[in-house]
N, C-alpha and C positions, 0 to 999 in steps of 0.2 A: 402489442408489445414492441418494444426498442429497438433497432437495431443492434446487435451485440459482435463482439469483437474477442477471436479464443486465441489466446497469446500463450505460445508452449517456449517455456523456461529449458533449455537443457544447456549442458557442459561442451562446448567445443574440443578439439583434439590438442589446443596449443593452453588450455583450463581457464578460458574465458568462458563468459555468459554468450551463449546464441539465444534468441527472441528471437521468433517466428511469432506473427501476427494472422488472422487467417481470416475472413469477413464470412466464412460459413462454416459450418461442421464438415463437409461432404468431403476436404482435405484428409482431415483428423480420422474420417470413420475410413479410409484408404489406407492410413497408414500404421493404428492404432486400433485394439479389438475393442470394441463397446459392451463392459459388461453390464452396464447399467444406467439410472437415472439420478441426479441427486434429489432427493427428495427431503431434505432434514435440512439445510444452508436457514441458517440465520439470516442471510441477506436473502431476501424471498425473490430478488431477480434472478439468483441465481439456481432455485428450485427449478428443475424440469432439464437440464441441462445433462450430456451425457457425463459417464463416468468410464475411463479407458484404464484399460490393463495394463502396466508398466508407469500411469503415472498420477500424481497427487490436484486433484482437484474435482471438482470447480472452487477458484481463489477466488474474492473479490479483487481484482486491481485498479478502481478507478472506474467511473461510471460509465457502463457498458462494456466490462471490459471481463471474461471469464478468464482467467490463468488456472496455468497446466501444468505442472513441473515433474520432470526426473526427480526422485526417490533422492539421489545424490545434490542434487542444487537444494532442493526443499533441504534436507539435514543439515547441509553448507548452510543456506541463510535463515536456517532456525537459529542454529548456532550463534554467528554473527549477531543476530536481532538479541539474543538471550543474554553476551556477552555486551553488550552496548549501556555503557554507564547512563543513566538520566542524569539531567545538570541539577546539580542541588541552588534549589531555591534557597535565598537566605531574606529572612522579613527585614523588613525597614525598623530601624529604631527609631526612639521618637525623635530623638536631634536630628535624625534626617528628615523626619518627616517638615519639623519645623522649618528647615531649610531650605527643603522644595517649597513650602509653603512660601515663602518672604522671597526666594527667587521666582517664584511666580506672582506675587502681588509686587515688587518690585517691573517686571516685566511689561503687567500690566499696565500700571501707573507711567511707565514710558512711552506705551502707545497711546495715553491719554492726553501726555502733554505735548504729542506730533500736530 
């Protein structure tokens, strides 16, 4: 298995993001009680990985990477994530399509006669 990487999300005193990064568990299990294992994660790297008292994970963040959050950052950037508009796609009409079409066989034809 991978090397893996346990990165704990918490709230600084001035309500910035602190990220701690940690290259083993043996930090985590010092500072953090270990109630358990995850065993249920849809992402199956992250199956076997512990599970601590006080805080929400194991996250996927990126490959190899377990995240760990306070209760309070997790509801902050649930939030945030929940409130975030998607860009609304708008389809092509056909005059546009036509358009790209002939500015690209125009284009072509330009670098034909180079």
């Amino acid at each position: 298995m991978g090397k893996h990487t346990y990165r704990v999300v918490t709230r600084a005193s001035d309500g910035s993001l602190r990220i701690r990064d940690f290259d083993s568990e043996e930090p985590l299990l010092r500072m953090h009680v270990k109630i358990g294992i995850d065993d249920c994660s849809t992402d199956l790297s992250l199956r076997g990985k512990p599970v601590f008292r006080g805080l929400i994970g194991p996250i996927p963040d990126g490959k190899g990477v377990a995240r760990y959050e306070s209760p309070e950052v997790f509801e902050t950037l649930t939030k945030e994530w929940s409130r975030a508009q998607a860009k609304r796609r708008r389809r092509r009409t056909a005059a546009q399509i036509q358009a790209d079409a002939a500015a690209a066989a125009a284009a072509q034809l330009e670098l034909q006669s180079q």
